[in-house]
C-alpha positions as CSV (number, residue, x, y, z in Angstrom):
1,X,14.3,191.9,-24.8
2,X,15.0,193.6,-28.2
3,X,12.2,194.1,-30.2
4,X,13.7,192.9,-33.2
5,X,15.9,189.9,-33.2
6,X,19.3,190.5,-34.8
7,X,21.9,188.0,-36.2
8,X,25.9,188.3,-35.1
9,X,28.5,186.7,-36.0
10,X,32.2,186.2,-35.1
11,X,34.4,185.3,-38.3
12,X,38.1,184.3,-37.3
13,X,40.4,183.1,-40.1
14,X,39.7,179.5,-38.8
15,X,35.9,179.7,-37.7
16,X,33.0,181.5,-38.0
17,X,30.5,181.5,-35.4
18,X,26.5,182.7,-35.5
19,X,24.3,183.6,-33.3
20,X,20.5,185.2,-32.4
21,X,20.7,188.7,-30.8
22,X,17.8,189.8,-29.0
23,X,19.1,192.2,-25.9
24,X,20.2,189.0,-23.7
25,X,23.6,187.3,-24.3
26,X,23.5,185.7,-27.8
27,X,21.5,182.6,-28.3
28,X,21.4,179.5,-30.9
29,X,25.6,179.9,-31.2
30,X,26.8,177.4,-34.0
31,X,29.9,177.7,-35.8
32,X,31.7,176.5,-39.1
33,X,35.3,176.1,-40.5
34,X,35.5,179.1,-43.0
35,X,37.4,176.8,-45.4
36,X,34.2,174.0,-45.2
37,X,31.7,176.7,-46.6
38,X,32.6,179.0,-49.8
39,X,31.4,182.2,-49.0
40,X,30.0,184.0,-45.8
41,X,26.5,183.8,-47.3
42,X,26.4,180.6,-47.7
43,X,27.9,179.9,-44.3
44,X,24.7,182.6,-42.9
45,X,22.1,180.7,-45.2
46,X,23.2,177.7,-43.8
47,X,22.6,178.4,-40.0
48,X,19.5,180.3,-40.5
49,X,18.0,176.9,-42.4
50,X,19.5,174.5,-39.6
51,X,18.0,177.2,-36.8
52,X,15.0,177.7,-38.8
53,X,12.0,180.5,-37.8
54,X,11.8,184.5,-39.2
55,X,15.2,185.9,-40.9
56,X,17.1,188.4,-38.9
57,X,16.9,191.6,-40.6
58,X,19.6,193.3,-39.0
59,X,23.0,191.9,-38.4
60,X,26.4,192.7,-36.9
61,X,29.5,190.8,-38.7
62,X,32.5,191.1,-36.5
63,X,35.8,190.1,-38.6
64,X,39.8,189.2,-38.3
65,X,40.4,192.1,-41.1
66,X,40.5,196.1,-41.2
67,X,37.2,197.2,-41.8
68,X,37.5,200.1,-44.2
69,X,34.6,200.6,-47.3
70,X,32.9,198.3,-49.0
71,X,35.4,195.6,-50.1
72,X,36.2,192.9,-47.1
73,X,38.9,190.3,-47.3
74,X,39.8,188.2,-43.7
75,X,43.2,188.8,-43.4
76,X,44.0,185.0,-42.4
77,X,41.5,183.5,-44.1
78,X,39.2,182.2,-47.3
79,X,36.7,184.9,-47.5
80,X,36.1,188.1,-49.1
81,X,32.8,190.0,-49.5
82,X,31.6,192.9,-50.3
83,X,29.1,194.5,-47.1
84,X,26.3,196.2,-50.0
85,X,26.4,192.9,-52.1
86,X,25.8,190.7,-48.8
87,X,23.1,192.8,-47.2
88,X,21.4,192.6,-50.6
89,X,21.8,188.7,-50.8
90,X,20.9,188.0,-47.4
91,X,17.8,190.6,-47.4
92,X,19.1,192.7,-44.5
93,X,17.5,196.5,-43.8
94,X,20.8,196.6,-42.1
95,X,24.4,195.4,-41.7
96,X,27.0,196.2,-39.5
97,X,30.4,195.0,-40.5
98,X,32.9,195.8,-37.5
99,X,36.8,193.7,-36.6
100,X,36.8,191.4,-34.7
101,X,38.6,192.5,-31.6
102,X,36.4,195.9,-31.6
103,X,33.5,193.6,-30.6
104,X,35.9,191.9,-28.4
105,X,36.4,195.1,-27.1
106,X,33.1,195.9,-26.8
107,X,32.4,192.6,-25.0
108,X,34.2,193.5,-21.8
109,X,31.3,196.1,-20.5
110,X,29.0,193.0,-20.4
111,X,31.9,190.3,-19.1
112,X,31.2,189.1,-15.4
113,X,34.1,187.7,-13.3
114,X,32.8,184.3,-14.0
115,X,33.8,185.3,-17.7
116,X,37.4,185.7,-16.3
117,X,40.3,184.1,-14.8
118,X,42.8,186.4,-13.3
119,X,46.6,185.7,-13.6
120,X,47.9,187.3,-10.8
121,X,47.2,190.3,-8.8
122,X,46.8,194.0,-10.1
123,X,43.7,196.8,-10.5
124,X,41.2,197.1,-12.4
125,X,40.1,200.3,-12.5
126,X,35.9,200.8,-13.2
127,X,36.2,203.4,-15.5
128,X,39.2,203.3,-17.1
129,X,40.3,202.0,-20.7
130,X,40.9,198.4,-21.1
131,X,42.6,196.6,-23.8
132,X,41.7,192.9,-25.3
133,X,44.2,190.7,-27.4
134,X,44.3,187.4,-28.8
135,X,46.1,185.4,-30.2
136,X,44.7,182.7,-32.5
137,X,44.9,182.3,-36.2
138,X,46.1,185.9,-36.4
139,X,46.6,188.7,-33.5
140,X,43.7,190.9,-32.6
141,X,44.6,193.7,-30.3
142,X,41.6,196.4,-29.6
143,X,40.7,199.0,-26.4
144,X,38.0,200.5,-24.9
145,X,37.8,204.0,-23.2
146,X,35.5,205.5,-21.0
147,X,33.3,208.5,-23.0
148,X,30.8,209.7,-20.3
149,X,28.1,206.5,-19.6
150,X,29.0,204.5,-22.5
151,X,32.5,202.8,-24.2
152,X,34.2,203.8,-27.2
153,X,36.2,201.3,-28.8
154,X,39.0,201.7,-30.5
155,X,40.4,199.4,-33.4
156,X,43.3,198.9,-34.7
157,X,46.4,196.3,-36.2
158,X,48.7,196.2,-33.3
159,X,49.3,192.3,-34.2
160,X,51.4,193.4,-37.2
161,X,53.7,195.6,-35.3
162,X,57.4,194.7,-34.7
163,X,57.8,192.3,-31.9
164,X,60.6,193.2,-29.8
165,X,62.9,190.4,-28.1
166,X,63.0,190.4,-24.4
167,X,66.5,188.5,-24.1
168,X,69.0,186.4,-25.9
169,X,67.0,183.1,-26.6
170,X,64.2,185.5,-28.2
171,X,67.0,187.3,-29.9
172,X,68.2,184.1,-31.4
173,X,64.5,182.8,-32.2
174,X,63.5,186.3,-34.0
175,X,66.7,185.9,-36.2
176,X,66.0,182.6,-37.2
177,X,62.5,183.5,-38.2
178,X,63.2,186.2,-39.7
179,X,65.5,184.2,-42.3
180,X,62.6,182.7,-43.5
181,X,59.8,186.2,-43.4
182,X,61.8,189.3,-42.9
183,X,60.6,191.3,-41.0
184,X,58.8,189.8,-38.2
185,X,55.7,190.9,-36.2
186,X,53.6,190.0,-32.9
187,X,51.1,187.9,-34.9
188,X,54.5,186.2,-37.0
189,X,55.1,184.5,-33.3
190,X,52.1,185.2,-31.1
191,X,49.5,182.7,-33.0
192,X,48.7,179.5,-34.3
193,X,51.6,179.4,-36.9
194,X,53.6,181.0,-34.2
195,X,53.5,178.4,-32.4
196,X,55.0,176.0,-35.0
197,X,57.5,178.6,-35.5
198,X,58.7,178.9,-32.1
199,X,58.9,175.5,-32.0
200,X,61.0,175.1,-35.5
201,X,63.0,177.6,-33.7
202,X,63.6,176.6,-30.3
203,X,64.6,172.3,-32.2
204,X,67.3,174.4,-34.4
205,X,68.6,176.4,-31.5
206,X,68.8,173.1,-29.2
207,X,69.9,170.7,-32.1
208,X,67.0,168.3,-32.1
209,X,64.9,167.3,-34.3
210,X,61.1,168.7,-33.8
211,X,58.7,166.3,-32.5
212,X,55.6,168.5,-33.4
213,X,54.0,170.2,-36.6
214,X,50.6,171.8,-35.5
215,X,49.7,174.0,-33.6
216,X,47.4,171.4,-31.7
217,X,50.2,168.7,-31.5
218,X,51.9,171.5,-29.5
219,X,49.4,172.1,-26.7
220,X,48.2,168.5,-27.2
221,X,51.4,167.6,-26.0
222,X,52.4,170.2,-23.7
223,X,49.3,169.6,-21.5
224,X,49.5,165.6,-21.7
225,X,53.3,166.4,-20.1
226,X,54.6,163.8,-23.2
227,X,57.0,166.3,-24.6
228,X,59.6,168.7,-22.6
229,X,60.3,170.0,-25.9
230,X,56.2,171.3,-26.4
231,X,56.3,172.5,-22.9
232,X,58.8,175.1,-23.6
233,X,57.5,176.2,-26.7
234,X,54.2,176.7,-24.9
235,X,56.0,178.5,-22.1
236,X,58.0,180.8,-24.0
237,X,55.0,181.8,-26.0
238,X,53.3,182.5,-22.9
239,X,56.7,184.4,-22.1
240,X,56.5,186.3,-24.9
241,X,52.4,187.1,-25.0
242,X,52.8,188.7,-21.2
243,X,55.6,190.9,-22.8
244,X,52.9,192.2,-25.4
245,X,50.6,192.1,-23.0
246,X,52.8,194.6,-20.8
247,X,53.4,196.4,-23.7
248,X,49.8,197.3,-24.5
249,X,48.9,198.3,-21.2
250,X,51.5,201.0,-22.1
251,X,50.5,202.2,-25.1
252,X,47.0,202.6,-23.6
253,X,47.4,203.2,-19.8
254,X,45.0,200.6,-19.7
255,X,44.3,201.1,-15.5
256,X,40.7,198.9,-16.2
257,X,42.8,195.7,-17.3
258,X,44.6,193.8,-20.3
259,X,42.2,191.3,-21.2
260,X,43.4,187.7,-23.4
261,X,41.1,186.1,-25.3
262,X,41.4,184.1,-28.6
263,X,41.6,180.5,-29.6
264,X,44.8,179.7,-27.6
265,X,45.4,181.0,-24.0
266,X,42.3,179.8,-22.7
267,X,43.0,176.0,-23.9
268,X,46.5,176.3,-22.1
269,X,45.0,178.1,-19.4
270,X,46.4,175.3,-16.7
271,X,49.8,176.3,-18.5
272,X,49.8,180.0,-16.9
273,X,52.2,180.2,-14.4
274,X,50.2,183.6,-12.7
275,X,54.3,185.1,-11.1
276,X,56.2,184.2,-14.3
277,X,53.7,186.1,-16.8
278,X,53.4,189.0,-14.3
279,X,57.1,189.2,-13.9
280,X,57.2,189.6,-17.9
281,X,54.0,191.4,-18.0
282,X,55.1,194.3,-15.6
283,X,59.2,194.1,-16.9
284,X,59.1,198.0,-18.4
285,X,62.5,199.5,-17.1
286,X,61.4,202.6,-15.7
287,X,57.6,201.7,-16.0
288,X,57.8,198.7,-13.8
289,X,56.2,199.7,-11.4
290,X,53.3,201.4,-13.0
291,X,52.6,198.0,-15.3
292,X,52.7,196.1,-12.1
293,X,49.3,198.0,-10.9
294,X,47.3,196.8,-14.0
295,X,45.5,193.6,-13.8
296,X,45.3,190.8,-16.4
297,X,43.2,188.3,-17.2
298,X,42.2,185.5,-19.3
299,X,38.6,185.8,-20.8
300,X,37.0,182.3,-20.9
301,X,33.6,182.6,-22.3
302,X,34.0,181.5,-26.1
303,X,31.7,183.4,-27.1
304,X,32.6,187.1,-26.1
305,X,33.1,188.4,-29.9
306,X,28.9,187.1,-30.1
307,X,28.7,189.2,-27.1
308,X,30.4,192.0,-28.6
309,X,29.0,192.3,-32.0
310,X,25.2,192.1,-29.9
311,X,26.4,195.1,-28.0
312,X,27.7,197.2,-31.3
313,X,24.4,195.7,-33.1
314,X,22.1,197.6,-30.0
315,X,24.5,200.5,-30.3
316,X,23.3,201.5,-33.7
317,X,19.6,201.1,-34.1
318,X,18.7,200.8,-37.7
């Protein structure tokens, strides 16, 4: 057990969760809606009075932004912060501020397969670089390589590139989003709000009115069975994901595994149908074959950005 407890936290554009570090998996998890609490110190102040004992005085903050200097601002979200400002406030000797999907990234050294449900069949190689996305409020997308005994990860915005249509009817729904953004991106479709705008889409393209406005009412919906409609929104999303998905295990040669995590997938999890996301997943033209040897998976634990940030926290000792 780590001498000296740290705190970590996991702040999404939706939710922020917090937890106690101390060299086991995170402990004391709680979580808050961002938009319920007006600043990230408050939020911290907040679960360290509910929890109550000795202040952490190290932390790890894993956020949905680039993390570059001292100014912070979520990209989908409320809060902004600067790191020296909040280390003073909250009397930390140190404070790591990292994205969010490097800690998930981080997270999958310590995930067991009871973490994971597999879609499919495919390798995952020991050591060899994996890759984590997620779609949820936004689109994290992070790896992890091999470096001698430990990881590195690498971080990036991969959620903002272009998304590129796999056939006509996501030809059509790209042009009819784009009339109302532009240019549009993997996170434009593969998140909450993508949902609803898959959805819009798929009601123009069929001439029907839409019989859903949330992303919620979507899987609600699609899961209950009440609504064909919902059901193929979900499905091409999922369509569209394992396409992504595909795609990142090419940009990466990710032999150890393309990992989802994130607020949606694993609430639609029964949705998955393993062949029909592997048949999108591995669809690379002359690369078919090579995307067809690495596995993917659903991560299930909710809490593997805690997990994460813990791991970076140990990684550099104050």
């Amino acid at each position: 057990m780590h001498a000296n407890p740290g705190l970590v936290a996991d702040i999404g554009g939706t939710n922020a969760r917090f937890a106690i570090s101390d060299g086991a998996r995170p402990r004391d998890v709680a979580s808050v809606r961002c938009a319920d609490v007006p600043d990230i110190v408050d939020a911290v102040n907040r679960y360290l009075h509910g929890r109550g004992g000795p202040r952490p005085r190290r932390a790890c903050f894993a956020v949905a932004a680039p993390v570059d200097g001292d100014a912070i601002a979520l990209t989908n979200g409320p809060w902004a912060f600067s790191r020296d400002e909040v280390r003073r406030e909250l009397d930390l000797e140190q404070l790591l501020v990292v994205n969010d999907f490097a800690a998930q990234a981080a997270s999958l050294a310590a995930l067991t397969d009871d973490d994971l449900a597999l879609i499919g069949d495919g390798r995952r190689a020991a050591r060899a670089t994996r890759v984590i996305l997620g779609p949820g409020t936004g689109l994290g997308i992070a790896a992890a390589t091999p470096c001698g005994e430990r990881w590195v990860v690498v971080a990036g915005e991969g959620g903002h590139a272009n998304f590129a249509p796999a056939n006509a009817l996501e030809r059509r729904v790209v042009a009819l989003v784009s009339e109302r953004y532009g240019r549009v991106s993997n996170e434009r479709l593969l998140s909450g709000s993508g949902l609803v705008e898959i959805h819009r889409a798929l009601a123009r393209i069929d001439d029907r009115a839409e019989d859903a406005s949330s992303p919620e009412a979507i899987t609600a919906s699609a899961l209950a069975g009440e609504s064909p409609a919902c059901a193929r929104t979900v499905g091409l999303f999922l369509d569209m994901l394992a396409s992504v998905a595909g795609d990142m295990a090419l940009y990466f040669g990710a032999a150890g595994g393309v990992y989802i995590a994130g607020g949606i997938v694993p609430r639609v999890a029964s949705l998955v149908d393993a062949a029909r996301f592997r048949r999108r997943f591995a669809d690379k033209g002359r690369m078919a074959g090579y995307a067809a040897t690495i596995a993917s998976a659903v991560v299930t634990t909710p809490y593997s950005g805690l997990i994460g940030a813990a791991i970076m926290l140990d990684d550099h000792p104050a």
